[in-house]
Structures are given as structure tokens and as C-alpha cells.
N, CA, C and O of each residue as an XYZ file, in Angstrom:
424
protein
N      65.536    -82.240    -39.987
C      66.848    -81.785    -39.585
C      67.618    -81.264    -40.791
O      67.692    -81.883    -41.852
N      68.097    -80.271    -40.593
C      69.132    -79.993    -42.049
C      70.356    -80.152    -41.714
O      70.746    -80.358    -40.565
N      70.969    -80.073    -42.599
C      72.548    -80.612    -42.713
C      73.534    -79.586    -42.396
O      74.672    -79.978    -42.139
N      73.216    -77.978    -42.365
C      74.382    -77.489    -41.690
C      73.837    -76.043    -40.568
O      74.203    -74.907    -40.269
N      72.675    -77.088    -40.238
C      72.290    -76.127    -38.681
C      71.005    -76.999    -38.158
O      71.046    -78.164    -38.554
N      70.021    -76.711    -37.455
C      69.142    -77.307    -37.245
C      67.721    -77.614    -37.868
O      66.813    -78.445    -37.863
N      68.111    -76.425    -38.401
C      66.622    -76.524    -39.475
C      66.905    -76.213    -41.056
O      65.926    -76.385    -41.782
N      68.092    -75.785    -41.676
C      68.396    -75.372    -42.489
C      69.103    -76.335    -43.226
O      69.710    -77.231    -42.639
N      69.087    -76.229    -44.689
C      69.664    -77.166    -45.563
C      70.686    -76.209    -46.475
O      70.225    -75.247    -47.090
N      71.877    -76.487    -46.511
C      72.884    -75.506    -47.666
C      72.432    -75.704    -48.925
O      73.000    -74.983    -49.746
N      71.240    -76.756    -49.560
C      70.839    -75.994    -50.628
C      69.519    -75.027    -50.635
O      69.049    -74.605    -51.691
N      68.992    -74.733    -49.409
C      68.279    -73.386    -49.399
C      69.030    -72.208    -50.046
O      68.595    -71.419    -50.884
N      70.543    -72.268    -49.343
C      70.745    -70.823    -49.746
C      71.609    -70.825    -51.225
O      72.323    -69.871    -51.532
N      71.478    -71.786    -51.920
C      72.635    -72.016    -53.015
C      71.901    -70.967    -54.180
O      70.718    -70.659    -54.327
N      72.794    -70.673    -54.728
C      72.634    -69.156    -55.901
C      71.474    -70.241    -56.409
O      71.275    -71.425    -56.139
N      70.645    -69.055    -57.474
C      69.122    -69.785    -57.942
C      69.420    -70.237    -59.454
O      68.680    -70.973    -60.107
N      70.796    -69.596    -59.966
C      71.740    -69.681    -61.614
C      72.328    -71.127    -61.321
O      73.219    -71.567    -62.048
N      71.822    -71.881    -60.235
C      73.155    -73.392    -60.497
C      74.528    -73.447    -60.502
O      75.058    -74.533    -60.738
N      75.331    -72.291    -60.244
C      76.294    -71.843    -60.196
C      77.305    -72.887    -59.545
O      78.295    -73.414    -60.053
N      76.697    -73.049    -58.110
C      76.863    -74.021    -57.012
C      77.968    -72.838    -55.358
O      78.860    -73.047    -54.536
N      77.184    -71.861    -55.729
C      77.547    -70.978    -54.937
C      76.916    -70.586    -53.455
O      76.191    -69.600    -53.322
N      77.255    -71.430    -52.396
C      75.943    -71.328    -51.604
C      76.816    -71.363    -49.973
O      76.544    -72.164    -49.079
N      77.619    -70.559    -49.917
C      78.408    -70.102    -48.642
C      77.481    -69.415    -47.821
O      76.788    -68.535    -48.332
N      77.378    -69.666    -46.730
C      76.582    -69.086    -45.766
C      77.353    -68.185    -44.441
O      78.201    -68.726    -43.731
N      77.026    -67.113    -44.294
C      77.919    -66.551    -43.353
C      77.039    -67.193    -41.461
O      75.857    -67.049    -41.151
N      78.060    -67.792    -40.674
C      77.762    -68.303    -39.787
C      76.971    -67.857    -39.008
O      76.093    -68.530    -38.469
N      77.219    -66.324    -38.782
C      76.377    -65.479    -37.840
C      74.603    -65.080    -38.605
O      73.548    -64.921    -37.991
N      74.884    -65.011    -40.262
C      73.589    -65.012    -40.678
C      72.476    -66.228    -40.279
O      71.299    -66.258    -39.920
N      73.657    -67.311    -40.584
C      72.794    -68.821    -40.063
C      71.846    -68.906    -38.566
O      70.737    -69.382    -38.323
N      73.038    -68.088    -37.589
C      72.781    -68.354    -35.944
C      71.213    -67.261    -36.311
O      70.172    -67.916    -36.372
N      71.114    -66.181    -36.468
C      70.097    -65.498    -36.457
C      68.856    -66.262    -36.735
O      67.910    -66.598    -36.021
N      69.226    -66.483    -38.346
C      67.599    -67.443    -39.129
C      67.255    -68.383    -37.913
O      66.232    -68.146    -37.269
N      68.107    -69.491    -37.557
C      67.697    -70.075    -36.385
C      66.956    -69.355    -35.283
O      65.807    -69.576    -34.902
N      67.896    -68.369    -34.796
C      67.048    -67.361    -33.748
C      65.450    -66.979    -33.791
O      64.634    -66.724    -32.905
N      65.376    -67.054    -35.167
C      63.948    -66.675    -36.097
C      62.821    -68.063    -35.981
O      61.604    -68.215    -35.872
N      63.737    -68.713    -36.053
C      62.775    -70.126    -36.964
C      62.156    -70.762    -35.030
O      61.124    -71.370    -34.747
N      63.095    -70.369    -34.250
C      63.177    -70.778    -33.321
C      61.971    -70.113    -32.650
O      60.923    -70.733    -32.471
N      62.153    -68.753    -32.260
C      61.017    -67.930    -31.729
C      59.587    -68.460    -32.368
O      58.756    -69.145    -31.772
N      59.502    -67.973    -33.740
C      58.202    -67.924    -34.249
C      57.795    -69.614    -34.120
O      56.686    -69.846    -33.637
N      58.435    -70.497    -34.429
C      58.504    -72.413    -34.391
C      57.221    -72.688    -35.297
O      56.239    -73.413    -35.135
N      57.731    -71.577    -36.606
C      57.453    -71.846    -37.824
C      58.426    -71.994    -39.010
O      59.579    -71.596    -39.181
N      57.747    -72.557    -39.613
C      59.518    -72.519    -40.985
C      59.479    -71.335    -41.603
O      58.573    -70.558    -41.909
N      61.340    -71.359    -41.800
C      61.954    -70.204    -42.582
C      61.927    -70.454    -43.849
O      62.682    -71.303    -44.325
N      61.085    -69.780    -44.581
C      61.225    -70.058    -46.101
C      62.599    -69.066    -46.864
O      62.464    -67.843    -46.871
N      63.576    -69.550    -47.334
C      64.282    -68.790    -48.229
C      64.259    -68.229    -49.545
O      64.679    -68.944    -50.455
N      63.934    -67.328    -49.754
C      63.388    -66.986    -51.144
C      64.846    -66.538    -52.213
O      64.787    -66.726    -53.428
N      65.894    -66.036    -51.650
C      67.007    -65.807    -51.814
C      68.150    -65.751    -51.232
O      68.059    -64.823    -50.428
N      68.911    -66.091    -51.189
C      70.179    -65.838    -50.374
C      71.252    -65.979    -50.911
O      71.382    -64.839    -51.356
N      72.463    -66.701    -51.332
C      73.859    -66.785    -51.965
C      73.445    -65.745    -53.531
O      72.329    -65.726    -54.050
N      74.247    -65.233    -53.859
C      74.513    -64.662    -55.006
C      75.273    -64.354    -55.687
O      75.943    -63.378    -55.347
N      75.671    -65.237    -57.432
C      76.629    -64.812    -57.582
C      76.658    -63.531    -58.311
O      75.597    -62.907    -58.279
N      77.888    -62.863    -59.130
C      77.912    -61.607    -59.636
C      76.800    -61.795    -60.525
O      75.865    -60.995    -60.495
N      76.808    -62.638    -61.205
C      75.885    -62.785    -62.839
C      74.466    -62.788    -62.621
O      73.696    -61.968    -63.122
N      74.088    -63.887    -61.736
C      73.077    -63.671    -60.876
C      72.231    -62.402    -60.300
O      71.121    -61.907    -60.498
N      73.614    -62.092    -59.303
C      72.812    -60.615    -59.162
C      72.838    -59.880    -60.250
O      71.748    -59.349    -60.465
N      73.937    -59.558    -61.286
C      73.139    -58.796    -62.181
C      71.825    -58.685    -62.741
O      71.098    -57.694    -62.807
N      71.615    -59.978    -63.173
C      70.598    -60.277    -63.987
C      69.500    -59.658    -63.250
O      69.207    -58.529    -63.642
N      68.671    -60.233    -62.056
C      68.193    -59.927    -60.906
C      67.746    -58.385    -60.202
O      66.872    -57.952    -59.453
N      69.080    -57.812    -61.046
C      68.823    -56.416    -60.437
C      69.160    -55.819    -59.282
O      68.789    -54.783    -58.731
N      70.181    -56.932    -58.933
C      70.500    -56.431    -57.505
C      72.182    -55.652    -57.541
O      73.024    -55.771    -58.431
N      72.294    -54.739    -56.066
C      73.239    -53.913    -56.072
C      74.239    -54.220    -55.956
O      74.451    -55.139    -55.165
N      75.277    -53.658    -56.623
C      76.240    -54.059    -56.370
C      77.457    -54.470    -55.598
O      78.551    -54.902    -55.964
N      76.742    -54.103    -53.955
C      77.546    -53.956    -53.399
C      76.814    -55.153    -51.990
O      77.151    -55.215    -50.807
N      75.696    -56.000    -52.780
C      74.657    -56.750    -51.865
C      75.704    -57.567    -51.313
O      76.822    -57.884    -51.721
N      74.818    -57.909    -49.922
C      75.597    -58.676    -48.898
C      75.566    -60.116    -49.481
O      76.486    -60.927    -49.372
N      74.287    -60.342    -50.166
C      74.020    -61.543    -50.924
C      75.481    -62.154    -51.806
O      75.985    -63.277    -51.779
N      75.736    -61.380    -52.279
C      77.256    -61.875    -53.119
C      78.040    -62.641    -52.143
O      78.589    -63.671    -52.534
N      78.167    -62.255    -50.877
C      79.267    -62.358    -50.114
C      78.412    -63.818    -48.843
O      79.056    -64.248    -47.887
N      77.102    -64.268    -49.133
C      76.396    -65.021    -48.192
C      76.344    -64.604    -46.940
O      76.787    -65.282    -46.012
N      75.690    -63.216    -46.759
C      75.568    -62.799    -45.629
C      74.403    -62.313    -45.983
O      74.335    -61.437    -45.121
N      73.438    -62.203    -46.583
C      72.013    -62.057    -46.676
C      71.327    -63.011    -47.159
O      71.756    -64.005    -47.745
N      70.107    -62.698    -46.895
C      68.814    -63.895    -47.396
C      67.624    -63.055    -46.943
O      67.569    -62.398    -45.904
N      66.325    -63.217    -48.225
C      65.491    -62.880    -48.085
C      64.397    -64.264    -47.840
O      64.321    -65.249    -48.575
N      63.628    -64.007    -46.630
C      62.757    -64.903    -45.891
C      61.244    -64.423    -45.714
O      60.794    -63.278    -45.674
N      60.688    -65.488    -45.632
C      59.600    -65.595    -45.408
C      59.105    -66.681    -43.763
O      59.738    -67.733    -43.681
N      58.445    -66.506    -43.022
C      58.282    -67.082    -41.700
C      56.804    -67.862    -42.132
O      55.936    -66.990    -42.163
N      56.306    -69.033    -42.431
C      55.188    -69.500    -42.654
C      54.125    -68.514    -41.591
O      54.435    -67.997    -40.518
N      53.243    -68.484    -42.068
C      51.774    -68.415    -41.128
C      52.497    -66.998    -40.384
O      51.930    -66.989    -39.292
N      53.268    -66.025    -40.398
C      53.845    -64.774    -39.947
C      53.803    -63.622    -40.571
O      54.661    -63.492    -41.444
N      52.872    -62.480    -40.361
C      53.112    -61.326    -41.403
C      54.670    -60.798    -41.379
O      55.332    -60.613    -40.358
N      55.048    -60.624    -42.556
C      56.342    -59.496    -42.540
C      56.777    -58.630    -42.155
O      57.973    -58.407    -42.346
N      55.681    -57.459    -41.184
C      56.133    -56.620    -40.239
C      56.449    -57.304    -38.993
O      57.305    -56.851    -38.233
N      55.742    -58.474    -38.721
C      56.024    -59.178    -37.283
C      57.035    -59.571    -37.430
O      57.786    -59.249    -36.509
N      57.472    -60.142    -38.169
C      59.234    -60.936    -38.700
C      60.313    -59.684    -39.195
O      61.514    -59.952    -39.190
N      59.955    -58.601    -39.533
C      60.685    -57.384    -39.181
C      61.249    -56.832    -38.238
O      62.423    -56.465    -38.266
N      60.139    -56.649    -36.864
C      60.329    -56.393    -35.639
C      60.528    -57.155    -34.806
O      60.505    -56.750    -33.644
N      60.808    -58.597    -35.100
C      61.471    -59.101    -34.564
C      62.916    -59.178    -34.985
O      63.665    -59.516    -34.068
N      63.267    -59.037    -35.695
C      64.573    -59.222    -36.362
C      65.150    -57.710    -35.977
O      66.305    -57.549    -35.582
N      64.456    -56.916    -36.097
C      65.064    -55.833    -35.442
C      65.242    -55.609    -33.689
O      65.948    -54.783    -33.111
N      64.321    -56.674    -33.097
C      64.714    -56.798    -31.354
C      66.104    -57.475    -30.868
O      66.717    -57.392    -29.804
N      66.418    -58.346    -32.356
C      67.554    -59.345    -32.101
C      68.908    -58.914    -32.705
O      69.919    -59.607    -32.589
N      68.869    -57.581    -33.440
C      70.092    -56.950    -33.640
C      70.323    -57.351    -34.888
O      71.536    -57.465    -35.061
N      69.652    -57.638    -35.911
C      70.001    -57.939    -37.489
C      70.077    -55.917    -37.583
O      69.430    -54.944    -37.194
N      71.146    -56.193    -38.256
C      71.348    -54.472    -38.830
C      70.698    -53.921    -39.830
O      69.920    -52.970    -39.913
N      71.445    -55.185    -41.079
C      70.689    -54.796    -42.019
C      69.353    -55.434    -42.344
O      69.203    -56.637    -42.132
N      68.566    -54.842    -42.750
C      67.052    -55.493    -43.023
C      66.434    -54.423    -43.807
O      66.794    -53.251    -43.694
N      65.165    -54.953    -44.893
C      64.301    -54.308    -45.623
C      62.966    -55.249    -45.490
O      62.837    -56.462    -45.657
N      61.903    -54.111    -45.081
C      60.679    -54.952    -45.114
C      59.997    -54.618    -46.444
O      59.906    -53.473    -46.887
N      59.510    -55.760    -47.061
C      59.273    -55.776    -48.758
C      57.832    -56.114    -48.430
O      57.638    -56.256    -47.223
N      56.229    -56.361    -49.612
C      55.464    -56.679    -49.293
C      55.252    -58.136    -49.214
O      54.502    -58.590    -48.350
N      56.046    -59.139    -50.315
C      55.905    -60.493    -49.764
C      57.087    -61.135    -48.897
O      57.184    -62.330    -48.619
N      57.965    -60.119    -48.524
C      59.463    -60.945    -48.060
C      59.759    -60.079    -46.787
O      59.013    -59.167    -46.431
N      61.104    -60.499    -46.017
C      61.931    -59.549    -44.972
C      63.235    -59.472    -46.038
O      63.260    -60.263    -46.981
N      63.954    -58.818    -45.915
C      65.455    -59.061    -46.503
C      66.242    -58.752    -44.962
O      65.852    -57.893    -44.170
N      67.432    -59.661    -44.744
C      68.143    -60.050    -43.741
C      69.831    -59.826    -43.991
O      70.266    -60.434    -44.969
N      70.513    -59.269    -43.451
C      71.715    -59.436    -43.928
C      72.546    -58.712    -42.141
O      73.768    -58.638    -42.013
């Protein structure tokens, strides 16, 4: 059980710098569930909260949803990444990038 949804723990998504930055946008949460739920495999989080410094370092844009805890990049155990793509695209995630080891979600 996690502590602020059903399967999820708020330090999955906490910045990866220790910062202690790990706001989750509610509707991103309801989705991952939507996810974890269908496939009733685990959501691995590979990234999600970000702070500025963080993303700099990282390489990420400046304008990522990640800053703001409305993205996370996932992984679905035992699920290729186009299948966890197209699904995420049946369920109305807008933004998304399919990467070769990840989905990105926002």
C-alpha cells in the first residue's frame, strides 16, 4: 500500500538531488493508478518531481512539467514501452514521449 494513493509512495516521486521536493500533481497520480491498475503490474518511477538545479544538471527543458510535479517518467514491469504508450494515449495523457527504456507522462 503506499501512503498517498494506492500503490504509490511520495518518495517515488521526490527530486533525485535530496532537495525534498516531491509534490505530485493529483490528476498525474489518478492516471499512474489508471496504469498500474490496467496492466496489475508495478509502476516503476524513474523520474518525476524536479527541481530547477536538478533539471539543469540533467538536461532537462526548461519549461518541463517535471518542475511543476506534473510529469514522471515510468516504466510498467514485464510491459514493453509502446504498449504503455498506447495505452496512455487511449486514456487521454496529453503529454507523453516514448523513449527506448522509459514512457515520459505528464
Amino acid at each position: 500500500m503506499g501512503d498517498i494513493s494506492k500503490h504509490f509512495n511520495r518518495a517515488e516521486f521526490a527530486c533525485k538531488d535530496g532537495c525534498g521536493f516531491d509534490t505530485v500533481d493529483a490528476e498525474l497520480l489518478a492516471k499512474l493508478e489508471e496504469i498500474r491498475e490496467h496492466f496489475d503490474q508495478p509502476v516503476i518511477i524513474n523520474s518525476a518531481c524536479r527541481c530547477h538545479d536538478h533539471n539543469a544538471v540533467i538536461g532537462g527543458t526548461e519549461n518541463s512539467q517535471h518542475l511543476i510535479g506534473r510529469a514522471a517518467d515510468i516504466v510498467v514491469k514485464n510491459t514493453p514501452v509502446e504498449v504503455v504508450r498506447e495505452f496512455a494515449e487511449q486514456i487521454g495523457i496529453g503529454g507523453m514521449g516514448e523513449y527506448d527504456t522509459f514512457v515520459h507522462i505528464d
